[in-house]
N, C-alpha and C positions, 0 to 999 in steps of 0.2 A: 610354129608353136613357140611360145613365150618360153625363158630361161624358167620363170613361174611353174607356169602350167606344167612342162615338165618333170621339173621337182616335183611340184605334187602328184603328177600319176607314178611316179616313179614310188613315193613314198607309202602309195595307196598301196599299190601291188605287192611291196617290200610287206605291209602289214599284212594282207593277205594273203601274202606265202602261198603254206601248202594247202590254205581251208578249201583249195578246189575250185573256184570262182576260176573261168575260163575269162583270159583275157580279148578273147573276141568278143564277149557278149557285154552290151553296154551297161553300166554302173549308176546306180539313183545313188544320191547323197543325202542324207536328214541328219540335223541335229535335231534333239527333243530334251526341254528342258520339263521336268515333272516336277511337280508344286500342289499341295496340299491350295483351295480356294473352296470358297462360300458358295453352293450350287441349291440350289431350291427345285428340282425338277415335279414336287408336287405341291410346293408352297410352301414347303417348311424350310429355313434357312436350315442347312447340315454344309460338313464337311465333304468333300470331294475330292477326287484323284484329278490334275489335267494335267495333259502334254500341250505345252507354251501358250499354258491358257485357256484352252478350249474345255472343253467336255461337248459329248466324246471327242477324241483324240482326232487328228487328222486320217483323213483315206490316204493310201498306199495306192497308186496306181501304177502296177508294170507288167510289164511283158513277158510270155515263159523267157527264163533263162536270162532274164534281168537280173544283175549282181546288186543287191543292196547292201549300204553301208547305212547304220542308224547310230549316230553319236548319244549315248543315253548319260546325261545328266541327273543324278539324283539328288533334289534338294529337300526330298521328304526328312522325319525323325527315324526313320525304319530303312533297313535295308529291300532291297528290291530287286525285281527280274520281269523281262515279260515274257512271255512266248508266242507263238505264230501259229494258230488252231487252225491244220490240218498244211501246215506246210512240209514236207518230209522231208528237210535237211539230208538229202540222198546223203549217206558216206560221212555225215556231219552232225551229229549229235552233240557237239560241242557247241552249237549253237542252238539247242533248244529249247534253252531259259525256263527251266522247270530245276526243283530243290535239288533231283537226283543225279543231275549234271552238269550245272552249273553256280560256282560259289555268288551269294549276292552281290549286288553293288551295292556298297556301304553308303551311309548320309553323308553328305559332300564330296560324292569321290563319280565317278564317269566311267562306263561301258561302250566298248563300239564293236557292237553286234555288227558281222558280215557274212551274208551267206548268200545261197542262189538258189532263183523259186525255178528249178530244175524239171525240166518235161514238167510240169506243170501246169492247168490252165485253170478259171473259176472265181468264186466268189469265199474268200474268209477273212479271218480277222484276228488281228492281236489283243492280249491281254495281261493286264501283270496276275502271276501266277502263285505269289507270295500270300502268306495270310491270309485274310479277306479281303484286299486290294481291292479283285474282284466285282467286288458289291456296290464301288463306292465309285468306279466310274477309270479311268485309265485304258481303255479299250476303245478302239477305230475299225474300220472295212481294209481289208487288205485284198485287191483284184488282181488278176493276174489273166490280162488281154492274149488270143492268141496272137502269135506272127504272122506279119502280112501276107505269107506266101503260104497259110495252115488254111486248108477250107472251113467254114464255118456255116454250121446245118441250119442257118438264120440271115438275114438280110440283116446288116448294122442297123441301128435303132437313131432314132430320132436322138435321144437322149441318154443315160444311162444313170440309174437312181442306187443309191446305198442305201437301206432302210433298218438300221441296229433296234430290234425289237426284245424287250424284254422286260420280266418281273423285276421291283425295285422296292429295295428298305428304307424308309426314313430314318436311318440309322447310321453313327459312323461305325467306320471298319473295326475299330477297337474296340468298341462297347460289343459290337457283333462276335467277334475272337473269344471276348471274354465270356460272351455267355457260354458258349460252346468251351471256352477253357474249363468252367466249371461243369458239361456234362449235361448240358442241356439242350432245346431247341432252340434255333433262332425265331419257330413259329412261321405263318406262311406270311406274305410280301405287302407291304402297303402298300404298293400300286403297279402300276404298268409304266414302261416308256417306250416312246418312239423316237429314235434319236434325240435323246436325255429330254424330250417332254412328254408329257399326258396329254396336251393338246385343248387345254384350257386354261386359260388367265386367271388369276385369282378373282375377275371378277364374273366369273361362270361363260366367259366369250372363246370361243374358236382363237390359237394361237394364227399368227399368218401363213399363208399356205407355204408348207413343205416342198411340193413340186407343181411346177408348171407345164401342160399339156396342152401341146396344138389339134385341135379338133382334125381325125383324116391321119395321126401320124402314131408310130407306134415306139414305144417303150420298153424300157428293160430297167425291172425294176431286182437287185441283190439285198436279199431279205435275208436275215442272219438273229439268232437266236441268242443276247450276249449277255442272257440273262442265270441267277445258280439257282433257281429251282424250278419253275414252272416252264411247260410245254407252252407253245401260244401259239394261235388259230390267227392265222391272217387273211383279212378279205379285202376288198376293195368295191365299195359298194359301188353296186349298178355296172360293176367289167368282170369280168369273167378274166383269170389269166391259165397264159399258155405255160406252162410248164418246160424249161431247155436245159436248165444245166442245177445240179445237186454236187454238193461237197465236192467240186473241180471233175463234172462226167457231165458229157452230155447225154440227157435222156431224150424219150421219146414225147413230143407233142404234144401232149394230154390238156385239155381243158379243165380248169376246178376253178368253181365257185368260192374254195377256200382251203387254203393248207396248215393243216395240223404242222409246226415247224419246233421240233425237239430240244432241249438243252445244248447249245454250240454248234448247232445245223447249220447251213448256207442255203438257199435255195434262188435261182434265176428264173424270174419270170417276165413272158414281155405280152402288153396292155397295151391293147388299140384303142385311144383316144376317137370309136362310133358312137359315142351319149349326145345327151343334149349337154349344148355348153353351159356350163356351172359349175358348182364347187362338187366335191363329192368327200366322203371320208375314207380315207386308211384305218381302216380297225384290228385291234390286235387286242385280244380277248387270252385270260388264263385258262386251262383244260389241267380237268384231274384233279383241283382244288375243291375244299367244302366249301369257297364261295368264289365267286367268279369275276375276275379284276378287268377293266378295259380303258384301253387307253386310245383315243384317234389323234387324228392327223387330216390336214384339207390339204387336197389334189386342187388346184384350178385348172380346168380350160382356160387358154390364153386370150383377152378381151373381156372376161364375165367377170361382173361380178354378186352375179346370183348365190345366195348361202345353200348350203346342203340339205337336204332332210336330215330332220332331226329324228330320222326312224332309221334304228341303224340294223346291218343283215343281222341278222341270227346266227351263232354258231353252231358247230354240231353239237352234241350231248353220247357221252359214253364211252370206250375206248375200241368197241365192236368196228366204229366209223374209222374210228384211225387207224385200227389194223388193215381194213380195206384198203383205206385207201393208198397204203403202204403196197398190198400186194396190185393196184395199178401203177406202179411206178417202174418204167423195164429203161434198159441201157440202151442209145440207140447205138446197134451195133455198126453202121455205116458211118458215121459220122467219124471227122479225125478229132484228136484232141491234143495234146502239144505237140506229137507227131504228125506226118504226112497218113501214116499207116494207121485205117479202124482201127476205133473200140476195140468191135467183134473179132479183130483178128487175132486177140488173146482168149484161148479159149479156157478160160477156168475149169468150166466143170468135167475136163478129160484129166485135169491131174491126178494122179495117186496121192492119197492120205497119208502122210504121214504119221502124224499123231493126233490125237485129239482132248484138246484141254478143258474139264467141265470147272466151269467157277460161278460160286452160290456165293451173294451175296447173306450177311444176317447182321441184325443190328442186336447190340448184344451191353447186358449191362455189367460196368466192369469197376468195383468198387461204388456203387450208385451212381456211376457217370457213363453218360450211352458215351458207345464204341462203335464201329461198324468194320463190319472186315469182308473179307475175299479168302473163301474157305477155309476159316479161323482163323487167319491171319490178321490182324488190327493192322495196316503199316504206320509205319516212326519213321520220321526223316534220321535220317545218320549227322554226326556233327559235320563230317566235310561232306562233300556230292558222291552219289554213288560209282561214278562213271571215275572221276578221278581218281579214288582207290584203290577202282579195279585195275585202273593204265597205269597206274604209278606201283603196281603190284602189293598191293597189302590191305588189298579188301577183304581177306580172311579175320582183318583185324575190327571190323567195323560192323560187318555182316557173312548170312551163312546165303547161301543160293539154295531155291527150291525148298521152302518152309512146308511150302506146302506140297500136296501131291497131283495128280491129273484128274481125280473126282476129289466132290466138297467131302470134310472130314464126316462122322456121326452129327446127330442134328445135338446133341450135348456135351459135344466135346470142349477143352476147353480154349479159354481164348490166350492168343499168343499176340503180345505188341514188339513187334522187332520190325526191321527193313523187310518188306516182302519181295525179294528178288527171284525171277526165276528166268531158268537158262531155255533157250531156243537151239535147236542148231542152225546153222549159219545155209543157207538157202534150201528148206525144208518147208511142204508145205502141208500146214497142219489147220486145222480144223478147233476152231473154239466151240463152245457152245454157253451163252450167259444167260443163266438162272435166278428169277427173279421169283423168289418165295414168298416174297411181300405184298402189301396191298397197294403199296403206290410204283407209279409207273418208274423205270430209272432210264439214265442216256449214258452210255459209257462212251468214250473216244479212247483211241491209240494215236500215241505221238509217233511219226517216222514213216509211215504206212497208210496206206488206201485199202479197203479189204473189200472182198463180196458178201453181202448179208443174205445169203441163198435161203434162211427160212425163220417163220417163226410160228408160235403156238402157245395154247392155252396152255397149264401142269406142267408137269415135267419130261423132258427129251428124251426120248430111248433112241435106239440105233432104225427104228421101224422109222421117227419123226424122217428118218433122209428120206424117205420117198416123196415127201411133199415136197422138197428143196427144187427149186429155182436152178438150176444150170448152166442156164443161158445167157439172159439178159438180165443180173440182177443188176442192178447198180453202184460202182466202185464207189465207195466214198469212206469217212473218218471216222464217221459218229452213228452210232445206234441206238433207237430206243429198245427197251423190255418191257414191255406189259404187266401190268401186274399182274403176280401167280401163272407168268407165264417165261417161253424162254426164249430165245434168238440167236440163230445159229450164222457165225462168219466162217470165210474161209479168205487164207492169202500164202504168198511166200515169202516165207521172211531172209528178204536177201538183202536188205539196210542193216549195214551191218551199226551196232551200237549200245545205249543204254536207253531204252523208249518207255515212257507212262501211261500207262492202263489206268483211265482213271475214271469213278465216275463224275458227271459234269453235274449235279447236282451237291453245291459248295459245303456246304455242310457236311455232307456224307465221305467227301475227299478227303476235311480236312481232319476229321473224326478216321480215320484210318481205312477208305475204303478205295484204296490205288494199289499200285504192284508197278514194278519195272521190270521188264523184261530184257537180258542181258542177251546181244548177239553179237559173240565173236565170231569173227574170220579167221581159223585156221594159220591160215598163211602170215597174220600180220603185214597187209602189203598195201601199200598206195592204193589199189587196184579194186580194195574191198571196202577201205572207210581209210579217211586224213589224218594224218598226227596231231597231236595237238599244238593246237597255234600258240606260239609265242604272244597271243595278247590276251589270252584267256586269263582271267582274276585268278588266283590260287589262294587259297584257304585253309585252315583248321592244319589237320596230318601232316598233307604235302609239301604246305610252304617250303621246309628247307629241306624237301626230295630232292637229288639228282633227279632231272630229268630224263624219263628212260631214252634211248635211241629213236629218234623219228623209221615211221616206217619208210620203204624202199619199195 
C-alpha cells in the first residue's frame, strides 16, 4: 500500500471516530455536487434540484454493512440536508439529515455524511428534507444487496431495475413554500414521473426505452414512491409481477397485476420477460385524487422494435382494493434478511405492550392559515436541531417534551405550534395506533426503525380492533398508509436509541406542522446504546460556543 492510500484510510477512519462504521466492513466514497439546473420533465422549462447534474440523482449501490462516506456540496441559495428514507442509522441519529437533528449546510459550504446501512437489506432512497426541496427533484434509489454468504428466497436476476415513481408540480420549490407560507394549498400535482419523465416527447412520441429485457430471462424491478402527495398504482402491462421484498423485508411470493405503492414506499418485484417480443409500457397512475394523472415508460424486449399498445391496463378504482390488497401482503417468515437467522425467528406478536400511543391527525385553521397537527400539536422546527439541545443539555430552553398526551385531545381543543417532542423509553415495546379522521388517504414514516403494521380498519380503534391484528407475518417495514376515516395500528421496540421523525410523507401536510420527534434515551449514556457525537457534525444556532459535553464510554 502506497504512503497515499494510507494517509487517506488513515484519515477516513480519524473522521469517523466514534460514528460506529466497523472497520471491517468495506467503504463506498461519493462526492455530490448540488446545483440548482433547467429540467422540463413535463415540458415546461422549471427550475430543478441535481446531484452533478443529473436529475434524479445518482443510485446508491451497497451492501448490508457497507460504510458510506458522501461528500455533500452545496452550491444552491438555501441551506440544505438530505436524508436516507427508511435507513435506521442503528445508534446514529446524527446522521439522519432531518431539521430536528442535524444543523443545515449553508450555501457554499460542504457536508460529509458517514454512516452504515447496518443489518440492513432492500430497496430505498434519498432525499433532501429541507423546505420543498422535495418537489423539485434532489432524490436517487439507495439499494442495499445482501452478502454473498446471506441466502436469498430468489435466484439473482437477469438484471436489476430502479423505477423512482411519483406525482410532480410544475412549479419551483419557492413559489410552492410560499404558497403554503401564506396558508394555503399547493393544490393537486401536474403530472406523474417515472424516473424524472412522463414518457412522452413534446412531440406526443414514446421517450426511448427505459429498460431493456431478454425474452426467457427474469427481472427485478425497485419501485419506490418519491413522490409528496399522491399514492401511485404501478403496472406493467401484459406481466404480471412477483412480489419479494417491501421497505428492506422479504415477503411472501404473491402475483399482482398491479401495486397500489404509497407516499415513500419501496417495493421489489421480479418480471419474467414470457410475452411476445416488443415494446410494452410501465404505468404509473395517481389513486385517491379528483382526477387521475399517468405517466408511462417503454420496456423493450431485446432485438424488437415493435411499438406498444396504445391501450394501456386499467387501474383499480376505490381504496376497498387497496386495503385488500394490503391484508395480502405476509413476511416470509423463512427467509434470511441481513442475517443468516429468519425473519420468523423474531416473534413480534409474543411481546408484552407496553404502552400504547393513539395520534389523530386534523387540519386546523389558525389565524386563516391551514395548520395541521398530531393531536393539537402544529410542530415548529426549533432554531437549532432538536437532538443537539437535548445532548448539549439545554433543551429545556428551546422545547417542552410530551405536549401532547397518549390519546388525541377533545375534537375542539385548541391548537398549540411549538416543537412536538415526545419521550419513549429506551427498549420498550409500545403500540401506536394512527388515526385518520380525514377524507384523504395519509402515509406516515418513522426515521430510525422498522415496525409491524399488525392491523388496520375503517372509524375508529378501540381495544376490541386488536383481535383482527396480524401477529405473525405482518410485514417489517418504514412507511404506512391510513385510509381515509380510517386507522392503522404498528407495533415495535424502540431500542435505537436517539432523536427520530414521525412524519407525514405527504409534503405539504409535514411542512404545515404535521410531524413529532420522538426522543430515546439510554439510561446509561454508553457507546453501547447510541455514538457520541462526531466531531464533524455542522454545529449551529445555541451550541456553537457549547463546551462540548464528555463523549460517551
Amino acid at each position: 500500500m502506497s504512503r497515499v492510500v494510507l494517509l487517506v484510510v488513515v484519515v477516513v477512519l480519524a473522521v469517523l471516530g466514534l460514528s460506529g462504521v466497523g472497520a471491517e466492513d468495506p467503504y463506498l466514497f461519493f462526492t455530490w455536487n448540488v446545483t440548482y439546473g433547467t429540467i422540463a420533465p413535463l415540458g415546461v422549462p422549471q427550475q430543478g434540484i441535481l446531484i452533478n447534474g443529473k436529475f434524479p440523482g445518482p443510485n446508491i449501490n451497497s451492501t448490508s454493512n457497507n460504510n458510506i462516506v458522501i461528500n455533500v456540496f452545496n452550491n444552491l441559495d438555501e441551506p440544505f440536508l438530505f436524508s436516507w428514507n427508511g435507513i435506521q442509522q442503528r445508534k446514529n441519529s446524527w446522521q439522519d439529515g432531518v431539521a430536528g437533528t442535524n444543523c443545515p449546510i449553508p450555501p457554499g459550504k460542504n457536508f460529509t455524511y458517514h454512516f452504515q446501512v447496518k443489518d440492513q437489506i432492500g430497496s430505498f432512497y434519498y432525499f433532501p428534507s429541507l423546505a420543498m426541496h422535495k418537489a423539485v427533484g434532489g432524490f436517487g434509489g439507495l439499494r442495499i444487496n445482501s452478502r454473498l454468504l446471506i441466502p436469498v428466497p430468489f435466484d439473482p436476476p437477469a438484471d436489476d431495475y430502479t423505477v423512482l415513481v411519483g406525482d410532480w408540480y410544475a412549479k419551483e420549490h419557492k413559489a410552492l413554500a410560499k404558497t403554503l407560507d401564506m396558508g394555503r394549498s399547493i393544490g393537486l400535482p401536474t403530472g406523474v414521473l417515472i424516473n424524472g419523465k412522463s414518457g412522452k416527447h413534446g412531440s406526443g412520441k414514446d421517450d426511448k426505452p427505459l429498460f431493456v429485457m431478454e425474452a426467457g430471462k427474469v427481472y427485478r424491478y425497485r419501485i419506490c414512491n418519491t413522490g409528496i402527495k399522491a399514492s401511485i398504482n404501478f403496472r406493467i402491462q401484459g406481466h404480471t409481477m412477483e412480489l419479494v421484498e417491501m421497505d428492506g423485508s422479504h415477503t411472501m411470493q404473491n402475483l399482482y397485476d398491479s401495486l397500489d405503492i404509497h407516499v415513500a414506499q419501496c417495493f421489489s418485484v421480479l418480471v419474467t420477460a414470457d410475452k411476445a417480443p416488443k415494446d410494452y409500457y410501465l404505468v404509473a397512475s395517481t389513486r385517491f385524487l379528483r382526477k387521475e394523472l399517468t405517466a408511462t415508460a417503454v420496456v423493450r424486449y431485446a432485438g424488437s422494435h415493435k411499438p406498444p399498445s396504445a391501450v394501456l391496463p386499467k387501474g383499480p378504482t376505490g381504496w376497498g382494493w387497496s386495503l385488500n390488497q394490503w391484508r395480502s401482503f405476509r413476511w416470509n417468515l423463512t427467509a434470511s434478511a441481513a442475517r443468516p437467522n429468519p425473519q420468523g425467528s423474531y416473534h413480534y406478536g409474543s411481546i408484552n405492550i407496553t404502552r400504547t400511543i393513539k395520534i389523530s391527525s386534523s387540519r386546523v385553521a389558525d389565524g386563516g392559515k391551514t395548520r395541521f397537527t398530531l393531536n393539537g400539536v402544529s410542530h415548529v422546527d426549533a432554531d437549532t436541531p432538536l437532538k443537539l439541545v437535548e445532548y448539549f443539555g439545554v433543551g429545556d430552553k428551546f422545547f417542552k417534551y410530551n405536549l401532547i398526551g397518549d390519546v388525541p385531545p377533545a375534537a375542539q381543543a385548541p391548537l398549540t405550534r411549538a416543537p412536538n417532542v415526545i419521550t419513549i423509553e429506551f427498549r420498550t415495546y409500545v403500540e401506536i395506533i394512527l388515526e385518520n379522521p380525514e377524507r384523504n388517504l395519509q402515509s406516515y414514516h418513522l426515521d430510525g426503525y422498522s415496525f409491524f403494521p399488525v392491523g388496520m380498519g375503517p372509524g375508529k380503534w378501540t381495544p376490541e380492533s386488536r383481535k383482527s391484528y396480524n401477529l405473525l407475518d405482518a410485514v417489517s417495514r418504514h412507511t404506512i398508509q391510513v385510509y381515509p376515516r380510517s386507522w392503522s395500528a404498528i407495533m415495535l421496540t424502540f431500542d435505537n436509541a436517539g432523536m427520530w421523525n414521525l412524519r407525514s410523507e405527504l409534503w405539504e401536510r409535514r411542512y404545515q406542522g404535521q410531524q413529532l420527534y420522538i426522543s430515546v434515551q439510554s439510561p446509561a449514556r454508553s457507546l453501547r446504546d447510541e455514538y457520541s457525537l462526531p466531531d464533524t457534525v455542522l454545529l449551529c444556532g445555541a451550541v456553537t460556543s457549547l463546551p462540548k459535553p464528555p463523549p460517551y464510554t
